[in-house]
C-alpha positions as CSV (number, residue, x, y, z in Angstrom):
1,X,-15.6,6.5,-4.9
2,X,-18.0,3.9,-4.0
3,X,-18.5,3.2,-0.1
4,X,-19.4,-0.6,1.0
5,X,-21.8,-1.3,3.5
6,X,-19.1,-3.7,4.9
7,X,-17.8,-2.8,8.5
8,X,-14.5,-3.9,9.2
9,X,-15.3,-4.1,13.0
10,X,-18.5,-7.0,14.2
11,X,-17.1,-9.4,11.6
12,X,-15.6,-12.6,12.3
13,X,-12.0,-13.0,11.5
14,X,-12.5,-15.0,8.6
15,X,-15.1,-13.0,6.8
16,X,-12.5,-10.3,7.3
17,X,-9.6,-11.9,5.6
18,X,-11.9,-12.6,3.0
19,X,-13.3,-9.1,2.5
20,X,-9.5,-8.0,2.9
21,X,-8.6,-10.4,0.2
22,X,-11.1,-9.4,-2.4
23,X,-10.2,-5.7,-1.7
24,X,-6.4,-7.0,-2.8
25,X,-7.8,-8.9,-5.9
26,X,-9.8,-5.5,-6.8
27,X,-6.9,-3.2,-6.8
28,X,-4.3,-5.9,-8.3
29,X,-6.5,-5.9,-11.2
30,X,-7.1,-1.9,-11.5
31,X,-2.8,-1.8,-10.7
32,X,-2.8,-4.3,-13.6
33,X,-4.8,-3.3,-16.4
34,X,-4.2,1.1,-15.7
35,X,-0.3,0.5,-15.0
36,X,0.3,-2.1,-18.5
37,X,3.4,-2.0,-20.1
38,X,4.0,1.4,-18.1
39,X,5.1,-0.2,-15.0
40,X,5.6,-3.8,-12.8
41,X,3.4,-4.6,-10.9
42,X,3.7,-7.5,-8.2
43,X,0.7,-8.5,-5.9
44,X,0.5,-11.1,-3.0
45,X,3.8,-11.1,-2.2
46,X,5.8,-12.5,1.0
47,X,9.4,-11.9,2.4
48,X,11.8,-14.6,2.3
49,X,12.1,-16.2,5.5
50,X,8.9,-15.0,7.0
51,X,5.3,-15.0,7.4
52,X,4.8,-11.9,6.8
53,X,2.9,-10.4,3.4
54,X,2.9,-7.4,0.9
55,X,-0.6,-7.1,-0.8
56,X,1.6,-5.0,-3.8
57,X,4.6,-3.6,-4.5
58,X,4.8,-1.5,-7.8
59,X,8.2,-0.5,-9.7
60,X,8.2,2.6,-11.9
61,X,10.5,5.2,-13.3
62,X,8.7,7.4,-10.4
63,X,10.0,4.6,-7.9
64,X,9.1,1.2,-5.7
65,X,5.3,1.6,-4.5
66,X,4.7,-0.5,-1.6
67,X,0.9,-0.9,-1.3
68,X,-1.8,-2.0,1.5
69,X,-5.2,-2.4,0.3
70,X,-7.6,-1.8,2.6
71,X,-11.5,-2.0,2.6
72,X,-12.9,-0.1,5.3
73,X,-16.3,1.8,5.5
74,X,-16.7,5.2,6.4
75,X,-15.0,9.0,5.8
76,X,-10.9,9.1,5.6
77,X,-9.8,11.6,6.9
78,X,-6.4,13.3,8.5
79,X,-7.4,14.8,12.3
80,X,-5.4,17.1,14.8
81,X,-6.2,15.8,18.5
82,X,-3.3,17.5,19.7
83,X,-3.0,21.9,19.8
84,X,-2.4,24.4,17.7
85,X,1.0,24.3,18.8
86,X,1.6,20.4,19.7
87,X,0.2,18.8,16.9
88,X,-1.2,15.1,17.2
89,X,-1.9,14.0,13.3
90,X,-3.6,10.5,13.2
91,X,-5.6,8.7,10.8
92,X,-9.5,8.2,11.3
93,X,-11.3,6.1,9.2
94,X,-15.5,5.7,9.7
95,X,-14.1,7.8,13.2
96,X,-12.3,5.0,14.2
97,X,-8.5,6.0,14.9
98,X,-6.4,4.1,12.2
99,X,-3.2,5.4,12.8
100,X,-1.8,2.1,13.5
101,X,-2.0,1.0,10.2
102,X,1.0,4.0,9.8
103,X,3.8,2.3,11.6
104,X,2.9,-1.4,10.4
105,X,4.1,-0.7,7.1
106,X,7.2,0.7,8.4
107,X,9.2,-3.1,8.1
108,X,7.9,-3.7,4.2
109,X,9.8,-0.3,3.2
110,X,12.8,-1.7,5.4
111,X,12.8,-5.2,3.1
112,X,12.6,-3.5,-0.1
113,X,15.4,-0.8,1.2
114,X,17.4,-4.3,2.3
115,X,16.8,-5.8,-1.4
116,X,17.7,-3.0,-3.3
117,X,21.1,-2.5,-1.4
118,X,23.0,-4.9,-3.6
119,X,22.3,-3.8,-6.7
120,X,24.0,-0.2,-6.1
121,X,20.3,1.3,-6.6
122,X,19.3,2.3,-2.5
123,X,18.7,5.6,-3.2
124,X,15.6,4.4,-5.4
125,X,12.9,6.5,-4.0
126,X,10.7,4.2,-1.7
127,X,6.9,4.7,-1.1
128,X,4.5,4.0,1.4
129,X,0.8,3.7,0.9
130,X,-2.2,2.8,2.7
131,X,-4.7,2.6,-0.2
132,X,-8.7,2.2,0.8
133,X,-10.0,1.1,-2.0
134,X,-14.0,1.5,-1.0
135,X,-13.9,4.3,1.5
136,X,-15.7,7.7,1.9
137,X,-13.8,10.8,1.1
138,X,-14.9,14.9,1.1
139,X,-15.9,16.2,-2.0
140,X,-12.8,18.2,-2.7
141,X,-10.4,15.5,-0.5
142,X,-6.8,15.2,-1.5
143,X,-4.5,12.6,-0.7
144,X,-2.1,12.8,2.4
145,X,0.6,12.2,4.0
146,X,2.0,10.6,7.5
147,X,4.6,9.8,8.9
148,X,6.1,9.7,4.7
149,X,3.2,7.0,4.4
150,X,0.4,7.9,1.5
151,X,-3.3,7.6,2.2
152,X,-4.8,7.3,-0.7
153,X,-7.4,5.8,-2.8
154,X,-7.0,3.6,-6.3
155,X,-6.8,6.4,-9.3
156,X,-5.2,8.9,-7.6
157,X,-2.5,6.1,-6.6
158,X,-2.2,5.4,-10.2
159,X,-2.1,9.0,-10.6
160,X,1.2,9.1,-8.5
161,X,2.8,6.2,-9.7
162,X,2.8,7.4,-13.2
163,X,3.9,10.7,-12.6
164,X,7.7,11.4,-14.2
165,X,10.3,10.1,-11.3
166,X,14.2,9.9,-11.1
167,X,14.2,5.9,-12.0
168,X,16.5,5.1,-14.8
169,X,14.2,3.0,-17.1
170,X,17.4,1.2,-18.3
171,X,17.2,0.2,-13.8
172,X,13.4,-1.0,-14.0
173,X,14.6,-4.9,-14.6
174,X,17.5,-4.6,-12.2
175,X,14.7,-2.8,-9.2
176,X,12.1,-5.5,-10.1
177,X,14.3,-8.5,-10.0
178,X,15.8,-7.5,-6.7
179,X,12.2,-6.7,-5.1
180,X,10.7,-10.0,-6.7
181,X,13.7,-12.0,-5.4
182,X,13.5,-10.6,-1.7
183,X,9.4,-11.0,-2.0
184,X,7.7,-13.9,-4.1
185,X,4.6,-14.5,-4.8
186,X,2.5,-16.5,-1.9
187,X,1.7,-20.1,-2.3
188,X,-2.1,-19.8,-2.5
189,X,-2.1,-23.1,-0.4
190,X,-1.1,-21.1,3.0
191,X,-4.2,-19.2,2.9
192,X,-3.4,-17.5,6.3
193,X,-1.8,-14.1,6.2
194,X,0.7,-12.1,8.6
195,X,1.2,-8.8,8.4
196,X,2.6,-8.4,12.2
């Protein structure tokens, strides 16, 4: 795993959307080519009747993957600042606390949840990932979880999402129609992106 000399903090807001948006274009293309013919794969989405946008959302016979890329420099890693006993988990990133990041994906698994209610197929298993696609991680790191949200980085993703799940196969078109009809793709001409 490569680390980018890019800092996400001292850059001005548009060199950030763009550095975010080339670390979306980066993993839709790995998502693409490694998942082919094995799963869907949907990128750049955004939820009917909103601003607000989903970098990917993935469905597999493993379940609906719903994905934030993010290109941040520096170590990931999964600290305690609470006790022994009153445990404080949060997300660091370059030693910057990222747990934020957590809770603002919390409304995306709510929309796909809401699509897939009509179709009879809710109990599809939902996932959450934060995936940082050119950060630092220990030599024997392993992916984690908070709060039921991944962090992760692009293979081992992959790695996950292909693993055997509970999806029907014969429910794959049913899933990705409702999740493509709740979210479709962004009209490149609004370039500006919401994600609050």
């Amino acid at each position: 795993m490569a680390t980018t000399q890019l800092s996400s903090t001292g850059l001005s807001e548009a060199t950030r959307s763009t550095v975010a948006l080339a670390a979306e274009r980066r993993l839709a293309a790995q998502l693409r080519s490694d998942l082919a013919g094995r799963a869907r794969v949907y990128s750049d989405r955004v939820l009917v009747g909103t601003s607000r946008t989903i970098d990917h959302v993935v469905v597999a016979t493993s379940g609906v993957w719903i994905i934030d890329a993010k290109d941040y420099s520096g170590l990931v890693e999964m600290r305690n600042v609470g006790g022994p006993v009153h445990r404080d988990l949060r997300l660091y990133v370059g030693g910057v606390d990222r747990t934020k990041l957590i809770g603002a994906m919390q409304w995306q698994h709510d929309a796909v949840v809401d699509a897939l209610e009509p179709t009879g197929l809710e109990a599809t298993p939902v996932n959450r990932v934060l995936c940082f696609v050119n950060s630092d991680w220990a030599l024997r790191a392993k992916p984690f979880q908070l709060d039921d949200v991944w962090v992760i980085w692009a293979q081992k993703l992959i790695d996950l999402i292909l693993e055997p799940g509970s999806v029907d196969p014969a429910d794959i078109d049913t899933i990705a129609a409702a999740v493509a009809a709740k979210m479709p793709a962004v009209e490149r001409s609004n370039e500006r992106r919401n994600r609050s």
